[in-house]
Each structure stands twice: as structure tokens, then as C-alpha cells.
mmCIF file of the N, C-alpha and C atoms, coordinates in Angstrom:
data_MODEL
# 
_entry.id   MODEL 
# 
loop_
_atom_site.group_PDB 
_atom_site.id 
_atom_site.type_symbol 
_atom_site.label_atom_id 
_atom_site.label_alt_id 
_atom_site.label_comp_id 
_atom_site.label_asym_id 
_atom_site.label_entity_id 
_atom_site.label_seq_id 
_atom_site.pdbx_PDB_ins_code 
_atom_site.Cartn_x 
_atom_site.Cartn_y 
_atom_site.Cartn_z 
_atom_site.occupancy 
_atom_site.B_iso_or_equiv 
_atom_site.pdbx_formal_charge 
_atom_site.auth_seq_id 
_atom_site.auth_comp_id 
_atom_site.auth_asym_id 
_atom_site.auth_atom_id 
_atom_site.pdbx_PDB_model_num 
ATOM 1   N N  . UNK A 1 1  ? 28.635 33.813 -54.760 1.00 0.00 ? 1  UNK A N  1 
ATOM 2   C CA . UNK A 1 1  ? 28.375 32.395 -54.948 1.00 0.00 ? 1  UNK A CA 1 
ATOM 3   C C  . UNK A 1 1  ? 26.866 32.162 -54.874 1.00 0.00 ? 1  UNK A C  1 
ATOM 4   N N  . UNK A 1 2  ? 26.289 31.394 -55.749 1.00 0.00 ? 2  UNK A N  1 
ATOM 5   C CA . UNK A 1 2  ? 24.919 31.140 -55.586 1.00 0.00 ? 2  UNK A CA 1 
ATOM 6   C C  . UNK A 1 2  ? 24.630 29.789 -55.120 1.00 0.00 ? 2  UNK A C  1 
ATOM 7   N N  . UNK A 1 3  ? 23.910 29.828 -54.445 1.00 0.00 ? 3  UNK A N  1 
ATOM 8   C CA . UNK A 1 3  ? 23.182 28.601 -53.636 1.00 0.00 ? 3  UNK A CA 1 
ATOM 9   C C  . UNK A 1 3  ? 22.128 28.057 -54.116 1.00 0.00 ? 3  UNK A C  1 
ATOM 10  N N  . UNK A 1 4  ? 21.837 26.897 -53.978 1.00 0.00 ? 4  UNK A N  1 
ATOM 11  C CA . UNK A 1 4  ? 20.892 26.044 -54.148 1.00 0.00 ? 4  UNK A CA 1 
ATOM 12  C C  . UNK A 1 4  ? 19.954 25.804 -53.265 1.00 0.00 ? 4  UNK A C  1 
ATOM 13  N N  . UNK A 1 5  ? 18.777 25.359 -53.186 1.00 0.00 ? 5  UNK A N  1 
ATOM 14  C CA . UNK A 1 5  ? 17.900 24.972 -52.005 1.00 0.00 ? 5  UNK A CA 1 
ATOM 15  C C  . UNK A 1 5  ? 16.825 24.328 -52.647 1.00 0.00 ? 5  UNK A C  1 
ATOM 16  N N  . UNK A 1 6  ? 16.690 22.788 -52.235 1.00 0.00 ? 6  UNK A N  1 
ATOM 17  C CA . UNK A 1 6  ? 16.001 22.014 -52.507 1.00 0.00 ? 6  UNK A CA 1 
ATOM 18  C C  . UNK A 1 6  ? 14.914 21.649 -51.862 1.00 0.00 ? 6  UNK A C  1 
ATOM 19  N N  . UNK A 1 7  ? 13.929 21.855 -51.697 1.00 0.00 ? 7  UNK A N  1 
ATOM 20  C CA . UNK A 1 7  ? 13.225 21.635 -50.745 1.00 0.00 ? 7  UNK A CA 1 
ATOM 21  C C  . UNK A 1 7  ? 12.901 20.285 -50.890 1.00 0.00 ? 7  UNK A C  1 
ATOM 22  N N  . UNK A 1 8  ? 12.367 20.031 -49.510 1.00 0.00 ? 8  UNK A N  1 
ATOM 23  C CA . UNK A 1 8  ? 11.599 18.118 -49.419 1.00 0.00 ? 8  UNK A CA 1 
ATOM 24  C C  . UNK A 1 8  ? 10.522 18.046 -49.958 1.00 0.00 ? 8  UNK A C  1 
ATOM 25  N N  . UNK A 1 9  ? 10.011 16.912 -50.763 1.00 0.00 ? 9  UNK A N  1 
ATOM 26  C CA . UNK A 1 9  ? 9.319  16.828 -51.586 1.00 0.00 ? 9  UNK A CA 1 
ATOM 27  C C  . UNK A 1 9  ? 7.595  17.326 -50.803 1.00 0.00 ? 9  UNK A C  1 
ATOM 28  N N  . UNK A 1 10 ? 7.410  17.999 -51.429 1.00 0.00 ? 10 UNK A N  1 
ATOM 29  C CA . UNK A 1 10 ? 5.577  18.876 -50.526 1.00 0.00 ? 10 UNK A CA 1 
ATOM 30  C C  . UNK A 1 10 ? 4.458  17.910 -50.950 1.00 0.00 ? 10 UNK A C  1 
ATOM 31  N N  . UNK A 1 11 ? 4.345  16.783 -49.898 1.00 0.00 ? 11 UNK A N  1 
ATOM 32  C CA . UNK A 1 11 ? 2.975  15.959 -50.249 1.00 0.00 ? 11 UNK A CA 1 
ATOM 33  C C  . UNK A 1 11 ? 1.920  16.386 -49.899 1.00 0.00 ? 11 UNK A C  1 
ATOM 34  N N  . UNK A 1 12 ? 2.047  17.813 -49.300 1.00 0.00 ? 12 UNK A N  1 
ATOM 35  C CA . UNK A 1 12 ? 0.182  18.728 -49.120 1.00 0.00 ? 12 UNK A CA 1 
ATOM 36  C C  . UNK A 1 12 ? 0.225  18.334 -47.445 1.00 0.00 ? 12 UNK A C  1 
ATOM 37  N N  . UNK A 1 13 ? -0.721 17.511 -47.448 1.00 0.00 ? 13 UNK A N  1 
ATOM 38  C CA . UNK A 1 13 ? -1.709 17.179 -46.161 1.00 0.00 ? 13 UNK A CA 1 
ATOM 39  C C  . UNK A 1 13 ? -0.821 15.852 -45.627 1.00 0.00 ? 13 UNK A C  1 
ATOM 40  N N  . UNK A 1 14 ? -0.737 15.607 -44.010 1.00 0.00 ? 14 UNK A N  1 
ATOM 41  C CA . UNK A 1 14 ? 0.080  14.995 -43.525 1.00 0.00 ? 14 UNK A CA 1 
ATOM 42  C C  . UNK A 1 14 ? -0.431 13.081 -43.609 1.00 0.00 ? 14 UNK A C  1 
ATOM 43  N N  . UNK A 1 15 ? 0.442  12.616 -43.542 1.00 0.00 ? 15 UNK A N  1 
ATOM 44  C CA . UNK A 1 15 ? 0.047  11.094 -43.562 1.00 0.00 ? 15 UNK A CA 1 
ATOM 45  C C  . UNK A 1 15 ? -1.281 10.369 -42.664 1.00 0.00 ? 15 UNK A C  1 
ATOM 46  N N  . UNK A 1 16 ? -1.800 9.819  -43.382 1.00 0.00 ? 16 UNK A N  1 
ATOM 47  C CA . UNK A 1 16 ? -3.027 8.819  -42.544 1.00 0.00 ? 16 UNK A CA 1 
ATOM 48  C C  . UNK A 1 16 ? -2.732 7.568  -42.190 1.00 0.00 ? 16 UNK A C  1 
ATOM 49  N N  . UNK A 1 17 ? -3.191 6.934  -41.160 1.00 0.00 ? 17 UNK A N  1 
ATOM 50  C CA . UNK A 1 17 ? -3.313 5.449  -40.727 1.00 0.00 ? 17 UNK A CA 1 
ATOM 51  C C  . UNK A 1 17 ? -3.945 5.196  -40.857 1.00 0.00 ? 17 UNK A C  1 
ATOM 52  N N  . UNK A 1 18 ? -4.666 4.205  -42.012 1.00 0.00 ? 18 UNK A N  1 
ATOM 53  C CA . UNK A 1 18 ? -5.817 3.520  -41.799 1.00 0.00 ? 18 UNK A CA 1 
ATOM 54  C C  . UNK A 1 18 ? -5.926 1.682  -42.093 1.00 0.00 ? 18 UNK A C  1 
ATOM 55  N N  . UNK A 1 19 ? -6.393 1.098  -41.584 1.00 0.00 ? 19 UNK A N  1 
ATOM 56  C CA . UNK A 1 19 ? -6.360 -0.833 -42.614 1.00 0.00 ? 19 UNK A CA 1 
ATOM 57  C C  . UNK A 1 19 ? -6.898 -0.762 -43.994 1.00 0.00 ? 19 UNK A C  1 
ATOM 58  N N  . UNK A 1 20 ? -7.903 0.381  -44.203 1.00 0.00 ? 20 UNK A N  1 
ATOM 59  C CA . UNK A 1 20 ? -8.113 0.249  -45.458 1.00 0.00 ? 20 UNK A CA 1 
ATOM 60  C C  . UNK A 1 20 ? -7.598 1.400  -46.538 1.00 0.00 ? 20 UNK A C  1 
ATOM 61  N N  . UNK A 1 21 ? -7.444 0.205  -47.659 1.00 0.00 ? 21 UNK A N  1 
ATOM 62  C CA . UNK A 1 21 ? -6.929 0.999  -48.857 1.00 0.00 ? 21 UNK A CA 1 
ATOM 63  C C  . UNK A 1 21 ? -7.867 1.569  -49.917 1.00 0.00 ? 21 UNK A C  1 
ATOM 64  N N  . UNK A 1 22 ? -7.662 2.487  -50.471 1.00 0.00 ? 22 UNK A N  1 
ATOM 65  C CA . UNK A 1 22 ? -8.287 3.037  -51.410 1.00 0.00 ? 22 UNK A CA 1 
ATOM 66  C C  . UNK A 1 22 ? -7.578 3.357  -52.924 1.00 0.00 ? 22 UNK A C  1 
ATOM 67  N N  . UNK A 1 23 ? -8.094 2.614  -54.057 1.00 0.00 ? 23 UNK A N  1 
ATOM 68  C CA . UNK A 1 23 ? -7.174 2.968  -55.482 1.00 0.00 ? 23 UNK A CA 1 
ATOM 69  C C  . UNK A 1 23 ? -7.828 4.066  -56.229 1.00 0.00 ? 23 UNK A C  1 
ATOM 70  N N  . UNK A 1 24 ? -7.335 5.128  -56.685 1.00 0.00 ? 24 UNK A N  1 
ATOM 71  C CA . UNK A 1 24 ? -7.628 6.163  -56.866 1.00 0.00 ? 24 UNK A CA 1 
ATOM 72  C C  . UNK A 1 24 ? -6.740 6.421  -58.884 1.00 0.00 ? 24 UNK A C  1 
ATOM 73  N N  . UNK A 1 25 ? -7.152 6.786  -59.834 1.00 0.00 ? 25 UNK A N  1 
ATOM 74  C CA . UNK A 1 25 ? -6.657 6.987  -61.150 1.00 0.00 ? 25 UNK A CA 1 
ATOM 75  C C  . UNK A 1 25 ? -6.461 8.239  -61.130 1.00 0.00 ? 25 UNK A C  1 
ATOM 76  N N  . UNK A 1 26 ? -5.295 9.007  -61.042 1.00 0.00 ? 26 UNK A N  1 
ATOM 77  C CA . UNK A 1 26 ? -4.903 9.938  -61.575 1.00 0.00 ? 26 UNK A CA 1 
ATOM 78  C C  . UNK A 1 26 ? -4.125 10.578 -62.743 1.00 0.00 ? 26 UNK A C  1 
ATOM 79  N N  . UNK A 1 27 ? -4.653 11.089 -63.675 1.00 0.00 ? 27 UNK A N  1 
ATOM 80  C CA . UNK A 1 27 ? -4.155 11.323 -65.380 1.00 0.00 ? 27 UNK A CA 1 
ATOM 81  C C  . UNK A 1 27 ? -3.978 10.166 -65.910 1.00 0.00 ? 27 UNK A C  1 
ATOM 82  N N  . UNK A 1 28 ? -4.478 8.772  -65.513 1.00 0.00 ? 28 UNK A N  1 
ATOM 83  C CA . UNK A 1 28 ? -4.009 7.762  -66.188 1.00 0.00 ? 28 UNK A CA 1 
ATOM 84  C C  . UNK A 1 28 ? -3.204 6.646  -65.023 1.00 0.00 ? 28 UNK A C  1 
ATOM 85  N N  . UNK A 1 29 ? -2.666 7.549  -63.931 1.00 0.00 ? 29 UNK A N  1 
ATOM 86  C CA . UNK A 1 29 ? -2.043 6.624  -63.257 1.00 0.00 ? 29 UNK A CA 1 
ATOM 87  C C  . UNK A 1 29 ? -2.346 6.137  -61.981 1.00 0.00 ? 29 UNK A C  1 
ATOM 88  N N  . UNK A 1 30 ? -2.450 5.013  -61.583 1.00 0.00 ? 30 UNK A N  1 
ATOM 89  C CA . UNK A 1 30 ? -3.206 4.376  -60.750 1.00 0.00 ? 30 UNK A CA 1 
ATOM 90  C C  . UNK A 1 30 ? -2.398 4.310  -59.666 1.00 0.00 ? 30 UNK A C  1 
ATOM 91  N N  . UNK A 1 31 ? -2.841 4.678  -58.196 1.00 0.00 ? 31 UNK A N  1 
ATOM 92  C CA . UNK A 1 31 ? -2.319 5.166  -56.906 1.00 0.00 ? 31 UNK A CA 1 
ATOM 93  C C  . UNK A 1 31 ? -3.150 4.408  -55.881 1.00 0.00 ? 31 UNK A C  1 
ATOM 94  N N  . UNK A 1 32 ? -2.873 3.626  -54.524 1.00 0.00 ? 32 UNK A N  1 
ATOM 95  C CA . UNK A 1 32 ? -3.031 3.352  -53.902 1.00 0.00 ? 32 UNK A CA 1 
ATOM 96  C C  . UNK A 1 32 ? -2.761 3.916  -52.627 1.00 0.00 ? 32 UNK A C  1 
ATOM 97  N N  . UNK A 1 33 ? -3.904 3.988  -51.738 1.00 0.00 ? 33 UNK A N  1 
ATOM 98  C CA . UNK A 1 33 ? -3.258 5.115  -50.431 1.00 0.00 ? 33 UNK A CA 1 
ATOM 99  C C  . UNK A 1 33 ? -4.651 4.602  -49.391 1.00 0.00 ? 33 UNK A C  1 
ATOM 100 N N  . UNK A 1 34 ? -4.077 4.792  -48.400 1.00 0.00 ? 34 UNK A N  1 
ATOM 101 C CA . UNK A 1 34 ? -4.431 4.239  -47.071 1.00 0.00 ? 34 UNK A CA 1 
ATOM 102 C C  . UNK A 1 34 ? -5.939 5.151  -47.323 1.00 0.00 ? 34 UNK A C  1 
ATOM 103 N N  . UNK A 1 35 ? -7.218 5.101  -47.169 1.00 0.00 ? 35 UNK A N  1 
ATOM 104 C CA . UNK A 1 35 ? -8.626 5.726  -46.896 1.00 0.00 ? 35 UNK A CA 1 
ATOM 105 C C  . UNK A 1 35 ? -8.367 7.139  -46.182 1.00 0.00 ? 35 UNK A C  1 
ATOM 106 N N  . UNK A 1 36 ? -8.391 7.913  -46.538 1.00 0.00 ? 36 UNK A N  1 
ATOM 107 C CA . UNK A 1 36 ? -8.664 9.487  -46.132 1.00 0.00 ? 36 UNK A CA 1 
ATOM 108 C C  . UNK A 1 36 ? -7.172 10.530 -46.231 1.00 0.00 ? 36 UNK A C  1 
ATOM 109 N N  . UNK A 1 37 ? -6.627 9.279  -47.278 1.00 0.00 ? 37 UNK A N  1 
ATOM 110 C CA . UNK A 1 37 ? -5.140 10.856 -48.041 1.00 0.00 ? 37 UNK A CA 1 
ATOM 111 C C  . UNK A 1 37 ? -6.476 11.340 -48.972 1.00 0.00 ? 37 UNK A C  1 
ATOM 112 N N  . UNK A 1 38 ? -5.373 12.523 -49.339 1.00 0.00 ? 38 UNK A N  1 
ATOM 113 C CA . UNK A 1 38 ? -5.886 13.787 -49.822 1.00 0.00 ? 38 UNK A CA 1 
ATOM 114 C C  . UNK A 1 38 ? -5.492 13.150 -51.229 1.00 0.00 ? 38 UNK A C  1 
ATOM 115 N N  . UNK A 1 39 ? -6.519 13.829 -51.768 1.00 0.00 ? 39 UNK A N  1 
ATOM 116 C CA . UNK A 1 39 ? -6.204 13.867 -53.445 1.00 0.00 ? 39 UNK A CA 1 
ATOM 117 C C  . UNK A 1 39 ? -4.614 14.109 -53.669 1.00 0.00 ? 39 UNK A C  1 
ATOM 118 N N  . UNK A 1 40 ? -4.687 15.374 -52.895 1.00 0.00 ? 40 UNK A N  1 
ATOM 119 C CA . UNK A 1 40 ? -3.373 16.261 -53.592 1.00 0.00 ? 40 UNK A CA 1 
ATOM 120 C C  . UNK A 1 40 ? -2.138 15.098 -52.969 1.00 0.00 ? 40 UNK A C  1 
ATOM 121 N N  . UNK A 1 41 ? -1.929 14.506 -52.089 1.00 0.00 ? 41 UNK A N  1 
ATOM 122 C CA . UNK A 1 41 ? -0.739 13.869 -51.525 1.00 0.00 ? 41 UNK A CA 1 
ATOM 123 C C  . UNK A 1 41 ? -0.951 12.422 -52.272 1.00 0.00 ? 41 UNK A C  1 
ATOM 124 N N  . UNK A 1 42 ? -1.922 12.192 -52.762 1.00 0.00 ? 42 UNK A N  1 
ATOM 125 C CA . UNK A 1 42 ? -2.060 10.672 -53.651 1.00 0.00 ? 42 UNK A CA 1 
ATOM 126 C C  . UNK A 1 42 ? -1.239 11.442 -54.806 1.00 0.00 ? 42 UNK A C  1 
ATOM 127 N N  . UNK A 1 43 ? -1.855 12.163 -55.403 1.00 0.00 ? 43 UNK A N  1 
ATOM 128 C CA . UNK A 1 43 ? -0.839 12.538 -56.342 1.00 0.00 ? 43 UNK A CA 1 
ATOM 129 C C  . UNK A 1 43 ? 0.721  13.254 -56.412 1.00 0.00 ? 43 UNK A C  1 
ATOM 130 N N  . UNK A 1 44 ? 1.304  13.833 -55.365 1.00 0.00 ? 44 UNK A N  1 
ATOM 131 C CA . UNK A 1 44 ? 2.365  14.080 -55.085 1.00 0.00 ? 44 UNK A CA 1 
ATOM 132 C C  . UNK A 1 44 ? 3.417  12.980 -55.198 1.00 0.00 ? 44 UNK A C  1 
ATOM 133 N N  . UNK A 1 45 ? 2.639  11.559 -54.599 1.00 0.00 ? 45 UNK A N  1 
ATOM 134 C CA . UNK A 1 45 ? 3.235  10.347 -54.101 1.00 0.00 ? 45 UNK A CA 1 
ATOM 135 C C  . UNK A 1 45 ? 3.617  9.697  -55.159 1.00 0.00 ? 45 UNK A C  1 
ATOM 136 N N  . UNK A 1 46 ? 3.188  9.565  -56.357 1.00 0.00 ? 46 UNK A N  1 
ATOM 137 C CA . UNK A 1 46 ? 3.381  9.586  -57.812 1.00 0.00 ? 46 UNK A CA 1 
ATOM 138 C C  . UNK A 1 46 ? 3.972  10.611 -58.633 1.00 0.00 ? 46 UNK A C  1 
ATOM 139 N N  . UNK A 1 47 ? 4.658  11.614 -58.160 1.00 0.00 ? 47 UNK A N  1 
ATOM 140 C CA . UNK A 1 47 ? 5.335  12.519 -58.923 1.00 0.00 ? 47 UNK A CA 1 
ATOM 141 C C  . UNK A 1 47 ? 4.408  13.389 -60.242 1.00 0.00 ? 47 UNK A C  1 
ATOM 142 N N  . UNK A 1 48 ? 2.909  13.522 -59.614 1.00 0.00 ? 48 UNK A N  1 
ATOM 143 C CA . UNK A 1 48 ? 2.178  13.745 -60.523 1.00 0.00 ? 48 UNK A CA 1 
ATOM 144 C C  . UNK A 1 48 ? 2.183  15.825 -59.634 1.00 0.00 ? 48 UNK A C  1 
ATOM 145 N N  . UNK A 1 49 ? 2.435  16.287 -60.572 1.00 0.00 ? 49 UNK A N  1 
ATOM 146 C CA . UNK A 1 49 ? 1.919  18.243 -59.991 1.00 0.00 ? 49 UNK A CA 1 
ATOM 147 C C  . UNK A 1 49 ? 0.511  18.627 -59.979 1.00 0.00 ? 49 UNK A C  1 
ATOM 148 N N  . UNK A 1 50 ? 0.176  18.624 -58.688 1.00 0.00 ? 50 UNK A N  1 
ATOM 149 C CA . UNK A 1 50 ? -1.176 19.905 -59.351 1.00 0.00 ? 50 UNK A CA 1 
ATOM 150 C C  . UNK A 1 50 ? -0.425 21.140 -58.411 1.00 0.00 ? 50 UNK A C  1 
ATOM 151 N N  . UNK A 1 51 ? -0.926 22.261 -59.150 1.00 0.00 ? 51 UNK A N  1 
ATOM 152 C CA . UNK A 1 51 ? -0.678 23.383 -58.525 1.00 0.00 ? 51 UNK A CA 1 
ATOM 153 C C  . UNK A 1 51 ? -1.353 23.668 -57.186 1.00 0.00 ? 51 UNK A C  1 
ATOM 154 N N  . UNK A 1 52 ? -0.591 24.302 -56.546 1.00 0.00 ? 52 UNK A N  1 
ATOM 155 C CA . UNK A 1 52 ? -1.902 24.669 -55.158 1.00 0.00 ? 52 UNK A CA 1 
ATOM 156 C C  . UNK A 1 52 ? -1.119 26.046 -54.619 1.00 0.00 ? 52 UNK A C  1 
ATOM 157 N N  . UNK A 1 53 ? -2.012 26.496 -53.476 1.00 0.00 ? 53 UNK A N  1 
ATOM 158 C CA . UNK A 1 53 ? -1.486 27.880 -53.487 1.00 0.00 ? 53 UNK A CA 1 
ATOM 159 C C  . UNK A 1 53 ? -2.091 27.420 -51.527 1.00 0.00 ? 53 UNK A C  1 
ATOM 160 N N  . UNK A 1 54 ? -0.791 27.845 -50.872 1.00 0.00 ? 54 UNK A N  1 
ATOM 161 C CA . UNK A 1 54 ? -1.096 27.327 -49.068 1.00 0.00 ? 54 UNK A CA 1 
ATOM 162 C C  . UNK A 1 54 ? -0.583 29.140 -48.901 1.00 0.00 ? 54 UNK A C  1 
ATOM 163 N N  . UNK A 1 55 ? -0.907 29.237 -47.341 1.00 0.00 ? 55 UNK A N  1 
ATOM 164 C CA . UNK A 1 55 ? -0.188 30.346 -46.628 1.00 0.00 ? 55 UNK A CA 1 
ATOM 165 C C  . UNK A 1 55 ? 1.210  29.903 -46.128 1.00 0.00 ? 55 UNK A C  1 
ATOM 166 N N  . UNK A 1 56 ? 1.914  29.052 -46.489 1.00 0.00 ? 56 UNK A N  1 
ATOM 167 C CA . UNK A 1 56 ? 3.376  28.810 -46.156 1.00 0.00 ? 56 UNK A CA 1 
ATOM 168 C C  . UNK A 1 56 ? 4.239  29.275 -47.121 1.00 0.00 ? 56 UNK A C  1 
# 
């Protein structure tokens, strides 16, 4: 029987708290995220891929 395994969606770098917002354009699509997310998790958050390569 073969199995499936889905993993949870990988937004990179862990969530920030901040009051301020920052709008950021990626490929065209415009993202809003609290001051000091990561590129890579602004774009995750939008279903946008960049590749990346972690030790996990």
C-alpha cells in the first residue's frame, strides 16, 4: 500500500510581531506582512515558490 504525506505548508522563517506593516510586490503580486518577515515567507503566504535549499 502506498502512502501519502503531506507536509504543512513551509513558510521558511518563523512569524514576526510587529504594529508596522510593510507591502512588498512579488512577480506581480502584492503582499502585505508585519516589518521584518522574510522575503521567502511573504512569498510562501501567497502561494508564490521560490526554491530554497535548508539543512532539514
Amino acid at each position: 500500500m502506498v502512502e501519502h504525506f503531506y507536509p504543512e505548508k513551509d513558510l521558511g522563517t518563523p512569524a514576526v510581531e510587529s504594529a508596522t506593516l510593510v507591502s512588498l510586490n512579488i512577480d506581480g503580486v502584492e503582499v502585505t506582512v508585519p516589518e521584518g518577515t522574510s522575503v521567502m515567507r511573504a512569498a510562501a503566504l501567497v502561494d508564490i515558490n521560490i526554491p530554497k535549499l535548508c539543512a532539514t
